[in-house]
LOROLUM-364924 format. One record per atom (N, C-alpha, C, CB): z, x, y; residue in one letter. Coordinates in steps of 0.001 Angstrom, whole numbers, plus 500000, padded with zeros to 6 digits. Glycine has a CB too. Layout:
ZXYA
...
# end
This chain:
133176600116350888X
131958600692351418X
132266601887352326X
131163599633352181X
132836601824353324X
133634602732354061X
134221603967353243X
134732601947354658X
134509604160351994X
134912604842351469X
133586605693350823X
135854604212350793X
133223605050350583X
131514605539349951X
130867606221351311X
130254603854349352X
130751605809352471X
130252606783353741X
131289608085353700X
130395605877355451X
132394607918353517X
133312608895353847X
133108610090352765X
134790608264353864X
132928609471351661X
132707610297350599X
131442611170350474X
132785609527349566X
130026610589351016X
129087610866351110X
129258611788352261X
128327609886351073X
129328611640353226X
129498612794354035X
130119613984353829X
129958612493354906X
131300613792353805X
132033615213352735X
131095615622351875X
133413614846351640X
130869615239351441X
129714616139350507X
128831616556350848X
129130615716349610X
128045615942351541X
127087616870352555X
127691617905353880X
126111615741353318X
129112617725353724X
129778618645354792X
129741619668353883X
131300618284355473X
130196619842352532X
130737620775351637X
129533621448351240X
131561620187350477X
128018621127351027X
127152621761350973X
126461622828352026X
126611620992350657X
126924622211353576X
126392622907354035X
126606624430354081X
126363622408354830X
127768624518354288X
127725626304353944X
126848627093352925X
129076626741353408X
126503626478351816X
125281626877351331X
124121627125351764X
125044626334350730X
123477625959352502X
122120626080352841X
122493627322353927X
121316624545353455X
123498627278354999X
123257627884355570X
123678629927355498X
123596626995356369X
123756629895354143X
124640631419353837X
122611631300352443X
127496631270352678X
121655630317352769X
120486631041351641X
119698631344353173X
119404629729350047X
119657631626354091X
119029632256355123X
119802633087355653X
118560631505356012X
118933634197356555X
119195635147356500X
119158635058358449X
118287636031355408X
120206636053358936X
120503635293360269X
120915636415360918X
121609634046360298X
120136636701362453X
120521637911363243X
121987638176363233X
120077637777364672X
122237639254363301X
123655639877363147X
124392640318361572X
124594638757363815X
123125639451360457X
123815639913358862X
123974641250359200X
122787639736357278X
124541641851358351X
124362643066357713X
123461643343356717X
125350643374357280X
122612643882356084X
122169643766354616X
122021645219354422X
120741642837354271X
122534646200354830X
122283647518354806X
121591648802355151X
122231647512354261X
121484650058354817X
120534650908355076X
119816651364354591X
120691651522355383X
119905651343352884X
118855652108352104X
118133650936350948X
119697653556351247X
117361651141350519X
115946650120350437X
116948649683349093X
113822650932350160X
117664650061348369X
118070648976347123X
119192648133347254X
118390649662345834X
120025648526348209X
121095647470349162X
120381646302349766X
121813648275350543X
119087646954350627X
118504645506351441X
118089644881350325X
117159645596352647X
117174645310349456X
116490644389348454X
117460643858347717X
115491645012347551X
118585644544347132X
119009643470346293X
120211642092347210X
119848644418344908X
120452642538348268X
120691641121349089X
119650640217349437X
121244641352350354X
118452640589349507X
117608639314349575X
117183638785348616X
116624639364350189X
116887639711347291X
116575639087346327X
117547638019345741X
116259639964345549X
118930638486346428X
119957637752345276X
119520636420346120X
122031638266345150X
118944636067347512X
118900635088348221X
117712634355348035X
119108635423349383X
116762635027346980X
115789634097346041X
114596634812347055X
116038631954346012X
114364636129347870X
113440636035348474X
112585637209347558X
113741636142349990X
111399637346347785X
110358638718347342X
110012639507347744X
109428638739347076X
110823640548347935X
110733641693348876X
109244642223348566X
111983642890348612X
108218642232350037X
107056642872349604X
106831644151349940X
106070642259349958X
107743644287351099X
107510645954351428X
109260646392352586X
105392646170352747X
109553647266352053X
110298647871353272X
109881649384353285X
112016647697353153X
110190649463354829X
109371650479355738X
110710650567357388X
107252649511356196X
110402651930357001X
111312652909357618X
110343653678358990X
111849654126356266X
110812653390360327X
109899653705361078X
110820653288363063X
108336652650360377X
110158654333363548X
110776654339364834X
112473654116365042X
110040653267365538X
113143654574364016X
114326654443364118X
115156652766364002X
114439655146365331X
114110652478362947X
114372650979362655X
113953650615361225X
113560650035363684X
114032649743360435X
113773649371359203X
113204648441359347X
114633649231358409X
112155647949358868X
110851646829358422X
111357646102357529X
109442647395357768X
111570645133356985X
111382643949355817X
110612643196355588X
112047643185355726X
109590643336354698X
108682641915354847X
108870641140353299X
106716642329355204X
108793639958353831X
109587638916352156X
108855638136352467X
111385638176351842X
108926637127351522X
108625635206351384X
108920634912350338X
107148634481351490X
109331633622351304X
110589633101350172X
109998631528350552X
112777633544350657X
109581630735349526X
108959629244349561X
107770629139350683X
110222628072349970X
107205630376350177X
105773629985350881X
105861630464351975X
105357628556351069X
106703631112352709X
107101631780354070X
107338633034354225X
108135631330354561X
106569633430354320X
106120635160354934X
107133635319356093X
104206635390355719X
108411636413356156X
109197636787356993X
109343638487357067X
110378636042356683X
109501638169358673X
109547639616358596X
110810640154359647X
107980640231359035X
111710641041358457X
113102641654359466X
113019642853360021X
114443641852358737X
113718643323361172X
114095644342361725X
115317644573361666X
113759644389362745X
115973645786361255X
117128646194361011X
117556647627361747X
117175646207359612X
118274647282362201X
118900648708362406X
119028649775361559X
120017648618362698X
118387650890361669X
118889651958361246X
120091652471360608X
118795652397361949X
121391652861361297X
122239652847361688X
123138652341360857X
122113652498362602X
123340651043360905X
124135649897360290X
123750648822359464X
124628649306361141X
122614648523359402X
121522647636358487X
121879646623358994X
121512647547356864X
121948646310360365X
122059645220361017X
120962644208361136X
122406645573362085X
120424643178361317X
119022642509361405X
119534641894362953X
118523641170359916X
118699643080363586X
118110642501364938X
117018641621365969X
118021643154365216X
116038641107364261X
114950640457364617X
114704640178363308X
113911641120365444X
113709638850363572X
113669637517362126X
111906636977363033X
115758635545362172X
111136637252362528X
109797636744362631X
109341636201361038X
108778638021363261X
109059634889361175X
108616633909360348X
107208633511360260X
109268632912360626X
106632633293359078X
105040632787359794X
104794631732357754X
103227635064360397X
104075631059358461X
104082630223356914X
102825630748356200X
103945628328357032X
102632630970355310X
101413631708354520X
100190630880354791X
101648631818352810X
100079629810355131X
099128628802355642X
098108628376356788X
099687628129355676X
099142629867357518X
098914629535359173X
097817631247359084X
101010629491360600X
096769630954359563X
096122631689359733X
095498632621361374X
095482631046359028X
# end
């Protein structure tokens, strides 16, 4: 039995780097020009609805499982300096 906990856990140890590399997390990189950002989020299953270039910063707005998100990126470096979330539900 003990072997079966041990085993089970490892495996949920070994997954996690997944879940946590399909979100998207202050400090990524994802780039500077609109087909670099999009195609890193898309590859991350999200729907890019608009990017927008403005005040010396980059806009992202996606949803991805029903969740309307919205990034700020650096200019500069396509850094994501901000992650605002809102669930399509919440009015």
């Amino acid at each position: 039995m003990e072997t079966l906990k041990t085993l089970t856990l490892a495996t949920l140890l070994a997954a996690m780097p997944v879940l946590v590399l399909a979100n998207v997390s202050l400090g990524d990189r994802l780039g500077t020009d609109e087909a670099a950002i999009r195609s890193a989020m898309e590859a991350q299953g999200y729907v890019v609805e608009e990017i927008e270039v403005e005040d010396g910063k980059i806009e992202v707005e996606l949803v991805k499982d029903g969740v309307e998100t919205e990034l700020v990126l650096s200019k500069s470096d396509g850094i994501v300096t901000a992650i605002e979330m809102e669930d399509e539900d919440d009015d």
